[in-house]
Backbone bond lengths (Angstrom), bond angles and torsions (degrees), N, CA, C in turn:
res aa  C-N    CA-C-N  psi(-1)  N-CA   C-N-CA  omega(-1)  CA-C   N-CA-C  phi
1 X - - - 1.463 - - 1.532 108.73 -
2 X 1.591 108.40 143.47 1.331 98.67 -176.93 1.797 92.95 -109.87
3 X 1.628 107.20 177.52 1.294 121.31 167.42 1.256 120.24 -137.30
4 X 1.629 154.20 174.16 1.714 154.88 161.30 0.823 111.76 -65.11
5 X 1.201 137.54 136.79 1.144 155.94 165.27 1.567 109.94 -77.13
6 X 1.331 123.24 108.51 1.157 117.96 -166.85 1.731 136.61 -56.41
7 X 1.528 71.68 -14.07 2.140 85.23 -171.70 1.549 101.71 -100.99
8 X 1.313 126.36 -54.77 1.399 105.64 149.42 1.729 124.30 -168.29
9 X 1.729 60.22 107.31 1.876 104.18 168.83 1.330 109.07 44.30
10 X 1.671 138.15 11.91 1.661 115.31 -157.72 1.693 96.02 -105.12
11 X 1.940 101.56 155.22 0.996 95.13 -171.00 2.043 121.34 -68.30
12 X 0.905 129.78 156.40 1.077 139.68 -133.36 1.693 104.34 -148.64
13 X 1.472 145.24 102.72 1.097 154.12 159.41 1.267 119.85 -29.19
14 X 1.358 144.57 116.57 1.802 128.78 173.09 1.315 98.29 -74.06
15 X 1.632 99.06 129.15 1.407 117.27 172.56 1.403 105.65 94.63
16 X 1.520 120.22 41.47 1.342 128.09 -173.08 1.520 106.54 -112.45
17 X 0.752 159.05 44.96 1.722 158.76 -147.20 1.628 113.04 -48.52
18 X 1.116 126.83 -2.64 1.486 148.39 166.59 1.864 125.72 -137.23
19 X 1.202 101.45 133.65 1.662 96.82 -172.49 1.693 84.08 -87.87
20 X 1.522 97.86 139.83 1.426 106.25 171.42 1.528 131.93 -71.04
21 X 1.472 97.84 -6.82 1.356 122.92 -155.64 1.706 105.18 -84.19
22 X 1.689 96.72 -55.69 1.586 101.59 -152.77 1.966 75.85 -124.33
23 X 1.062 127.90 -17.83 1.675 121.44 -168.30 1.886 116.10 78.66
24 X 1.511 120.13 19.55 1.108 125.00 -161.16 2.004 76.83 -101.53
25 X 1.498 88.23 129.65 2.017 118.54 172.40 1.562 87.73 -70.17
26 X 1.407 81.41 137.74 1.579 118.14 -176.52 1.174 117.45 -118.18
27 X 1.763 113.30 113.82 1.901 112.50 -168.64 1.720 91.60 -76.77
28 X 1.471 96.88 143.69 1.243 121.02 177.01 1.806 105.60 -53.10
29 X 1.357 118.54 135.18 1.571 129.53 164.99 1.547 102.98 -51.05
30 X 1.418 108.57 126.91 1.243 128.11 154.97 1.966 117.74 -40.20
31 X 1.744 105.40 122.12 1.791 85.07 177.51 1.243 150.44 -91.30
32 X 1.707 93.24 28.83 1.073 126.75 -164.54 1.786 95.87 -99.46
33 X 1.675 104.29 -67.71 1.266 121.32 147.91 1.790 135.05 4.75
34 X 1.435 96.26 -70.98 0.963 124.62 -171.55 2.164 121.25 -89.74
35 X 1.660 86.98 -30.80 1.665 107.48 160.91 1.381 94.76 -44.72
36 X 1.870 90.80 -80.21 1.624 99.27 -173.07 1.425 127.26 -32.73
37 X 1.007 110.59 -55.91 1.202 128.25 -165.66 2.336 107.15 -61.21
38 X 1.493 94.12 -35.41 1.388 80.37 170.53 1.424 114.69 -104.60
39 X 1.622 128.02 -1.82 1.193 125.95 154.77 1.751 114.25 -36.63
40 X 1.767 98.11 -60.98 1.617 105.87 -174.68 1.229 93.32 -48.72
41 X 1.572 128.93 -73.81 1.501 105.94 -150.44 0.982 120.07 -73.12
42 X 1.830 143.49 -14.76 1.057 146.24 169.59 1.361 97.32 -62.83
43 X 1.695 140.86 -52.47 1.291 107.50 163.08 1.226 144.02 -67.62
44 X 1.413 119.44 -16.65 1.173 117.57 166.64 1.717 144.33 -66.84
45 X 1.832 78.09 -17.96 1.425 102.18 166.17 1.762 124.03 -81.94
46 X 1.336 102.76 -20.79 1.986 132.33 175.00 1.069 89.99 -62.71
47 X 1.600 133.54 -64.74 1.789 133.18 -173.82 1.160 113.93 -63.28
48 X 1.324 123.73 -64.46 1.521 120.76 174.64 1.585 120.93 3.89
49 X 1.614 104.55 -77.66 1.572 123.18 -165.50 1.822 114.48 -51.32
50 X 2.174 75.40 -45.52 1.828 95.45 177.01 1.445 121.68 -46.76
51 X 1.452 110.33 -33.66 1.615 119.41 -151.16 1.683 81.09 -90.17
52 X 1.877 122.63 -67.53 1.154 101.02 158.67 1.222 138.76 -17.73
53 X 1.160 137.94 -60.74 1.267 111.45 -152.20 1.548 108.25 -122.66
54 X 2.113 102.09 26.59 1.493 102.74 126.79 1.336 158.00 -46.28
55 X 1.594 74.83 -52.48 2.069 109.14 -175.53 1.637 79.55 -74.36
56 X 1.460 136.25 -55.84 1.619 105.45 -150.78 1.879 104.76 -72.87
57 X 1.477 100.92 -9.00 1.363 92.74 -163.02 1.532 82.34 -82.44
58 X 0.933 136.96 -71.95 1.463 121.11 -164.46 1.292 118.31 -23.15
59 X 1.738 96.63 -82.68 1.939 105.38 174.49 1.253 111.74 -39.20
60 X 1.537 131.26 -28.27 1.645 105.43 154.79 1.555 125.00 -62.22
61 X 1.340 102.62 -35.90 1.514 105.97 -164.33 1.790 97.73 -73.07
62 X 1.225 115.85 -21.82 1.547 105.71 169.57 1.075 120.24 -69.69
63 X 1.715 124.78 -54.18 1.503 111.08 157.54 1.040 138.36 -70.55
64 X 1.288 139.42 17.57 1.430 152.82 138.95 1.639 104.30 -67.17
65 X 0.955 133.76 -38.79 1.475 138.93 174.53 1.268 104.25 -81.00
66 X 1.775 139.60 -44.74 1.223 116.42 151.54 1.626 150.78 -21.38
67 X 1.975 72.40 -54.14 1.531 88.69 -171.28 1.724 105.85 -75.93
68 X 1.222 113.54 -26.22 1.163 128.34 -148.49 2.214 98.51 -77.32
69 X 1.404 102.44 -43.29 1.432 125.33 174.04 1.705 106.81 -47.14
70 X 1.878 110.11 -65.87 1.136 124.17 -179.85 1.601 115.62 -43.68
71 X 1.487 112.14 -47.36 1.987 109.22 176.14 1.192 100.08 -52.96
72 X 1.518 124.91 -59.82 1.398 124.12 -148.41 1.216 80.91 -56.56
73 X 1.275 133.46 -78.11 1.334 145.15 -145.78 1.691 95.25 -46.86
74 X 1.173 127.29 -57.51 1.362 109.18 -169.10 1.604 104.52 -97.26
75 X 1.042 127.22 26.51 1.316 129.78 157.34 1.728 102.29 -75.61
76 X 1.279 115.04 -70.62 1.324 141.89 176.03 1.717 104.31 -33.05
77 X 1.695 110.74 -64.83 1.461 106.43 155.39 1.832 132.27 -18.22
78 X 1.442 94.33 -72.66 1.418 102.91 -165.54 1.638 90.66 -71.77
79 X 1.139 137.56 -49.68 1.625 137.28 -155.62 1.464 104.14 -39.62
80 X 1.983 90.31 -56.87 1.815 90.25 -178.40 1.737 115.62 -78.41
81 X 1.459 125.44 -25.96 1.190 98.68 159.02 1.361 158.72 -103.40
82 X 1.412 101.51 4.29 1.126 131.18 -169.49 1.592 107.96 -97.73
83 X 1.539 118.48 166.02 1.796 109.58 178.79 1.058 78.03 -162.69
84 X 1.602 122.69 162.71 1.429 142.56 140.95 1.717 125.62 -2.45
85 X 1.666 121.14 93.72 1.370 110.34 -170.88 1.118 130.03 -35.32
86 X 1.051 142.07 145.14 1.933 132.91 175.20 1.266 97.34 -76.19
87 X 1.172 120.02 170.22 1.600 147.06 148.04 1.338 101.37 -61.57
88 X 1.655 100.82 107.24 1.622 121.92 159.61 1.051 111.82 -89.39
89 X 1.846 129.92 158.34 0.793 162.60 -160.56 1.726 109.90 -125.37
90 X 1.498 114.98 127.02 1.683 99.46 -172.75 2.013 86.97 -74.86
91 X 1.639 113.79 139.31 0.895 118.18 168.01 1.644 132.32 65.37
92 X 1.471 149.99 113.69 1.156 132.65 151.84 1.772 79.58 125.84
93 X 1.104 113.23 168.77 2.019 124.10 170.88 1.167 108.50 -29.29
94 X 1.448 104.25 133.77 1.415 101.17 154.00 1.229 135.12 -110.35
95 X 1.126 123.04 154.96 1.854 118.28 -133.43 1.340 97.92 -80.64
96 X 1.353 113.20 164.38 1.723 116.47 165.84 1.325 85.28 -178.02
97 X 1.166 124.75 157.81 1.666 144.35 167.79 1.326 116.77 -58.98
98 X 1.352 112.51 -27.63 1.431 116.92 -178.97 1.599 107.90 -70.21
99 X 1.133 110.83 157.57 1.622 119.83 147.78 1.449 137.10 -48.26
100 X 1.378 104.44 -33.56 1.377 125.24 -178.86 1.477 99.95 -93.40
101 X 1.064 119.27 -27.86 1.326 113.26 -176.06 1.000 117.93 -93.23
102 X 1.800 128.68 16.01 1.145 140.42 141.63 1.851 122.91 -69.76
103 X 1.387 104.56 -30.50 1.494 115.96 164.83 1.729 122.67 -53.29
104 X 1.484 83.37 -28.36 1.685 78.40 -157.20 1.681 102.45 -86.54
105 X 1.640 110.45 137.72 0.960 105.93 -165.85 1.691 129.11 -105.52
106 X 1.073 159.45 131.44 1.468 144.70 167.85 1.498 122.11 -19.95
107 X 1.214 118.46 -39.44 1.521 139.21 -151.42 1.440 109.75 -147.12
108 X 1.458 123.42 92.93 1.503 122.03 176.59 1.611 100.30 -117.70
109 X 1.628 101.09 101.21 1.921 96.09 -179.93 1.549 107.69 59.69
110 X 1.659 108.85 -139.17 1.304 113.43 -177.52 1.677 106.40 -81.22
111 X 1.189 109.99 10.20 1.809 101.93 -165.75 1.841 102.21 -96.88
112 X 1.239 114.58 153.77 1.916 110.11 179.57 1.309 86.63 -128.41
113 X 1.425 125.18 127.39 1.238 117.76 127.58 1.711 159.94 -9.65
114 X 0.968 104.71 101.14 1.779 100.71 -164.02 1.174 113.18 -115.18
115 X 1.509 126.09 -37.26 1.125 126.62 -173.38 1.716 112.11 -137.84
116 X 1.654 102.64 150.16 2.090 96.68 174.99 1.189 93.10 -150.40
117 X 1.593 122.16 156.02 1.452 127.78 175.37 1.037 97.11 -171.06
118 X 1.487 114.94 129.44 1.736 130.00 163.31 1.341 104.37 -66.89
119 X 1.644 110.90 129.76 1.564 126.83 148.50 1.308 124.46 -92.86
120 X 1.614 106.77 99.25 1.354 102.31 -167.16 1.757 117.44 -91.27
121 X 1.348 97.02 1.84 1.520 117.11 178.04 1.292 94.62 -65.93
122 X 1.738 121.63 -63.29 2.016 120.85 -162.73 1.604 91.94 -60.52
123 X 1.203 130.89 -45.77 1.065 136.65 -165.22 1.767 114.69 -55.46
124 X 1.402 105.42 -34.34 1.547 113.14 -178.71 1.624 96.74 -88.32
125 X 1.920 111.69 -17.82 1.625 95.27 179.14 1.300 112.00 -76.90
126 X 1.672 130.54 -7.50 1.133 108.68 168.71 2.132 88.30 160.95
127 X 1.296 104.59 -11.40 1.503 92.61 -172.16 1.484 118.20 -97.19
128 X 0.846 153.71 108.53 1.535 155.60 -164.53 1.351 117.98 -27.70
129 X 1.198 104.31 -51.69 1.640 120.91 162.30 1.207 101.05 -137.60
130 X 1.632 105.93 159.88 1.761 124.55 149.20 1.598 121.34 -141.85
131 X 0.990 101.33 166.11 1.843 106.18 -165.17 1.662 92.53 -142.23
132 X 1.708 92.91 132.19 1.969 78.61 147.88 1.530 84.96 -136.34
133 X 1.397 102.70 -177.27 1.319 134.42 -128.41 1.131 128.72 178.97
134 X 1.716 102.91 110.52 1.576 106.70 -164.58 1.325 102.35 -108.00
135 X 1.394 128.16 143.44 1.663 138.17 162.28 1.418 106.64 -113.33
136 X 0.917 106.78 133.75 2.078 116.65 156.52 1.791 117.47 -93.80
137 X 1.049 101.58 129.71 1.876 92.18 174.72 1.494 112.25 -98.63
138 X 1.214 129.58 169.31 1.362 115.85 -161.51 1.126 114.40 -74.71
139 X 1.332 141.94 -13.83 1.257 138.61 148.94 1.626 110.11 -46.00
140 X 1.355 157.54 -16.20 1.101 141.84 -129.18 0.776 132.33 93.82
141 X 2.077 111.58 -49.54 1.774 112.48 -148.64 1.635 84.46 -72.36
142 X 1.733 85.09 154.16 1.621 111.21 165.41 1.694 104.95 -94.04
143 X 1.396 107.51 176.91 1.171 131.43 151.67 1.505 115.51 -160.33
144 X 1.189 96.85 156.29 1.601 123.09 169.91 1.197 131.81 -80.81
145 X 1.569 121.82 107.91 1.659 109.36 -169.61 1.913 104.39 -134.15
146 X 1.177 83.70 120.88 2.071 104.21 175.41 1.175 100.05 -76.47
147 X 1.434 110.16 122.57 1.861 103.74 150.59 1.281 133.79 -134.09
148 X 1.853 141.77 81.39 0.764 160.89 -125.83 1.802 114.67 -99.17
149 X 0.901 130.67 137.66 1.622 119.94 175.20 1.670 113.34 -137.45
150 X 1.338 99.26 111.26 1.560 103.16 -176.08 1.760 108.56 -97.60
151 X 1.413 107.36 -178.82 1.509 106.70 -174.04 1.688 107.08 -97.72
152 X 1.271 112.72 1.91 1.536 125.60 179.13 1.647 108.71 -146.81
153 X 1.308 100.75 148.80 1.906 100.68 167.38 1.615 99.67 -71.39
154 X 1.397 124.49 -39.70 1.089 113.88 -170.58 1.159 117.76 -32.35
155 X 1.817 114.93 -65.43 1.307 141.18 -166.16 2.016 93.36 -58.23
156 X 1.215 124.71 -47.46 1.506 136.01 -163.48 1.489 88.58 -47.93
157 X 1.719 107.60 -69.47 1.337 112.86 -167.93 1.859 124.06 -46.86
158 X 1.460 104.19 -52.31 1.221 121.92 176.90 1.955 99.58 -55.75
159 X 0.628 102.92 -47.18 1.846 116.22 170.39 1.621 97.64 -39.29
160 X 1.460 100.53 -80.62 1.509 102.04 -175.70 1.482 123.81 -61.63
161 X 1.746 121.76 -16.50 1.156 102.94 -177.72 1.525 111.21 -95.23
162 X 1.185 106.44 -9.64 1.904 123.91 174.09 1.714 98.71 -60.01
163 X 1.224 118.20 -53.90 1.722 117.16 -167.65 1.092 95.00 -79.19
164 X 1.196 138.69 -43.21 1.649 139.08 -167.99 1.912 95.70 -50.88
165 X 1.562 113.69 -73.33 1.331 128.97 169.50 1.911 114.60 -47.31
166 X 1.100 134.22 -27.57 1.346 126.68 131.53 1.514 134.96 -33.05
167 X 1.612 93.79 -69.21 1.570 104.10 -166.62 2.092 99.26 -45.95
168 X 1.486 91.41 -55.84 1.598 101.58 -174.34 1.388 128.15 -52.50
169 X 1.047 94.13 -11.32 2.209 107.54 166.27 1.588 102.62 -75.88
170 X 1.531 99.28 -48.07 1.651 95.20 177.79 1.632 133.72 -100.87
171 X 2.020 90.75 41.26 1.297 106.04 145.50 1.682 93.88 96.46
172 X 1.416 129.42 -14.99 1.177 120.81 -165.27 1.801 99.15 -69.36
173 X 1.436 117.03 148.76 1.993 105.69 152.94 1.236 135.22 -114.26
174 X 0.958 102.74 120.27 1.634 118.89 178.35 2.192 102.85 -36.75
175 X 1.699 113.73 113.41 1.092 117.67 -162.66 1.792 111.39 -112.88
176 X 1.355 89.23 -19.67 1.554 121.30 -179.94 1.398 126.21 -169.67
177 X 1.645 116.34 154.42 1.189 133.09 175.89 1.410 124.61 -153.97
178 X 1.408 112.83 -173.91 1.751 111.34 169.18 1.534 104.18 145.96
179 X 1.112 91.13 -171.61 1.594 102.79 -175.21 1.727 112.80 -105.94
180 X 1.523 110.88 147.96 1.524 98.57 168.16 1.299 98.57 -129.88
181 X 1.413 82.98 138.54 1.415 104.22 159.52 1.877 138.95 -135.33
182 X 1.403 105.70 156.11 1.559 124.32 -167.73 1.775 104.40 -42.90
183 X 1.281 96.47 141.10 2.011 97.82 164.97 1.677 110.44 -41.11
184 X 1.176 118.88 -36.22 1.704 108.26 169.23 1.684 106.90 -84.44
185 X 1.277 117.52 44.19 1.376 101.51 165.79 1.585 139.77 70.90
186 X 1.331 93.25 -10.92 2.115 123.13 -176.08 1.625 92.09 -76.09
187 X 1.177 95.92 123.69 1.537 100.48 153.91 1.342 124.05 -96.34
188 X 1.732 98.63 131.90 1.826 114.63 -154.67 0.824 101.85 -101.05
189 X 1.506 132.94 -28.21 1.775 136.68 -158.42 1.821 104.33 -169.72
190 X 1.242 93.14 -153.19 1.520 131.95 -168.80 1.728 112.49 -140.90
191 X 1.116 94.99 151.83 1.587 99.38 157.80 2.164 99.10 -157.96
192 X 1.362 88.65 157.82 0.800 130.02 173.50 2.012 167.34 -145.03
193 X 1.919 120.13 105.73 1.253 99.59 -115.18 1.355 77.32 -93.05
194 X 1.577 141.48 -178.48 1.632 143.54 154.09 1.799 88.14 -125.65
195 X 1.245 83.61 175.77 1.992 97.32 173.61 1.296 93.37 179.50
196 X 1.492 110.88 127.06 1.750 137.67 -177.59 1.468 101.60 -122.35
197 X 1.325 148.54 89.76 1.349 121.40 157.77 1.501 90.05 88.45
198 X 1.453 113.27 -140.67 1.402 125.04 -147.79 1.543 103.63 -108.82
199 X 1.439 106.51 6.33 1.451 115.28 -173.43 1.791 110.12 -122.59
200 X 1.386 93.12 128.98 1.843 99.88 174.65 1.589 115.47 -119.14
201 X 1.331 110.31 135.40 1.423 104.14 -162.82 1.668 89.73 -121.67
202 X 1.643 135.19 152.79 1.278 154.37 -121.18 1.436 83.55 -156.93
203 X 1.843 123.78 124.77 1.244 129.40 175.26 1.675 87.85 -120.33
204 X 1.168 133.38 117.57 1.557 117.28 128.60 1.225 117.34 -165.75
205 X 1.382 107.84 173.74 1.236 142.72 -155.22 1.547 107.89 -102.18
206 X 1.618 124.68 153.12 1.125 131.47 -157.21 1.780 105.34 -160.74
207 X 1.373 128.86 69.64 1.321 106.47 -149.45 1.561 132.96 39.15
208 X 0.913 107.63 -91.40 2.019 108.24 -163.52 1.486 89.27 -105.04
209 X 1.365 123.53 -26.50 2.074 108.13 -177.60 0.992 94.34 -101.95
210 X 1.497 115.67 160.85 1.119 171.09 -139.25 1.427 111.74 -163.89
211 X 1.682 116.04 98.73 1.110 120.46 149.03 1.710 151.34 -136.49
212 X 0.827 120.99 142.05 1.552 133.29 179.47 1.505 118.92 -85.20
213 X 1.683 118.85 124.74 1.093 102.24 158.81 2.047 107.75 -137.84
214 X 0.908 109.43 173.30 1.785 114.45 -162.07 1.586 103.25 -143.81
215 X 1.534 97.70 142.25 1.467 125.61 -160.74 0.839 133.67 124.14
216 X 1.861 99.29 175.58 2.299 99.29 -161.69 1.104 103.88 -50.50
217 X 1.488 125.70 152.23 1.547 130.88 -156.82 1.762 104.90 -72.40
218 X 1.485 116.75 -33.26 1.490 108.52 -167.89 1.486 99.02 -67.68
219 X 1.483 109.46 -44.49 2.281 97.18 -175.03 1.247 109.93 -90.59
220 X 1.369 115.09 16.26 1.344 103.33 163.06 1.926 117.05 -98.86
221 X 1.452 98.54 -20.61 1.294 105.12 154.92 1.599 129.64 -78.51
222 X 1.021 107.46 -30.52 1.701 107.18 165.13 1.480 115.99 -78.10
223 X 1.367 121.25 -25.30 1.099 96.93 -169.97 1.908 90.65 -101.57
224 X 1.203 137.98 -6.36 1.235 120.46 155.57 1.544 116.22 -54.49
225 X 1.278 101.32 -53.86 1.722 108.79 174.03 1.435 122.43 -18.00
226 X 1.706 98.18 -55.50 1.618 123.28 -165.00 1.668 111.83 -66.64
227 X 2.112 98.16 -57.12 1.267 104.98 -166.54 1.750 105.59 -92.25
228 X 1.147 118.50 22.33 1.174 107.28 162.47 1.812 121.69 -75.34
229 X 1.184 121.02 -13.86 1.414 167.47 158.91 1.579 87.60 -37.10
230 X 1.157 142.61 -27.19 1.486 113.20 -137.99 1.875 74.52 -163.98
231 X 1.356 134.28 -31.56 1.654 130.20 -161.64 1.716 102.60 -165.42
């Protein structure tokens, strides 16, 4: 701790017997004085750490509450879409009772299969069956794939142009379209492209299915490319 030097003003060492400054003798600090005097800073130095390692405890306790928000949150995610893996098969369809769930394949191009689950809710809205359907490509990226089966293309089409006219309320734009058709030239369906932001979603039709798939626009075009092959 320093103190003034009485003759002029410089700071001054306790327990200095000369100011270095001007050379004016310096009466010794009182030890009462000087108790005091390091009581204060020994307490002031006791609070310091305390007040620290308020603020860090908080700003931890906020990202612990960050982190803590994000599980739930993707707990909640997977609960509703995810179910119990099926029984895979090394290679070729993977099984399900459905019809459609003979389409779906292990291996689409660079994409693998990871996940399948019947929606029997779309199915009571009007489609015979539905499937969604997750792939990973070997990079990681996912995508999203719908697969719907009606008792007419009619109904398929009207299917696809109902979500198409949805998506576009919520801002998505229609980027492409057209008709497909069979190696003899028959037209079987429709397709249809949207793009929102960083995401492109795949409408078409296949006779009686109806399908959707979602993601970054380049694997959502390759892997339409692939599984058109099979739906």
């Amino acid at each position: 701790m320093t103190r003034p030097c009485p003759t002029c003003g410089a700071g001054v060492l306790e327990g200095t017997a000369y100011c270095p400054n001007c050379g004016q003798q310096l009466a010794p600090v009182p030890a009462e004085e000087s108790a005091g005097t390091a009581e204060r800073s020994n307490s002031t130095l006791s609070q310091e750490p305390s007040s620290v390692g308020l603020l860090g405890g908080g700003a931890l306790a906020g990202v612990l509450a960050v982190l803590v928000l994000l599980a739930v949150g993707v707990l909640i995610y997977f609960s509703l879409i995810r179910q119990e893996p099926t029984d895979q098969q090394d290679g070729g369809a993977a099984p399900n009772n459905g019809s459609l769930g003979q389409l779906v394949q292990q291996q689409v191009g660079d994409f693998t299969l990871q996940d399948k689950m019947e929606l029997p809710e779309d199915a009571d809205a009007g489609a015979d069956e539905a499937l969604a359907i997750s792939y990973v490509a070997s990079d990681g990226t996912e995508v999203t794939n719908f697969l719907f089966g009606f008792s007419s293309s009619e109904k398929a089409n009207l299917a696809l142009h109902g979500q198409v006219q949805n998506a576009e309320t919520e801002g998505y734009e229609q980027v492409g379209g057209g008709n497909i058709t069979n190696p003899e030239g028959q037209e079987i369906g429709a397709w249809v492209e949207l793009k929102k932001g960083g995401t492109t979603v795949m409408h078409w039709t296949n006779d009686k299915k109806y399908a959707v798939v979602a993601g970054p626009e380049d694997y959502v075009d390759e892997f339409y490319a692939a599984v058109s092959a099979y739906y």
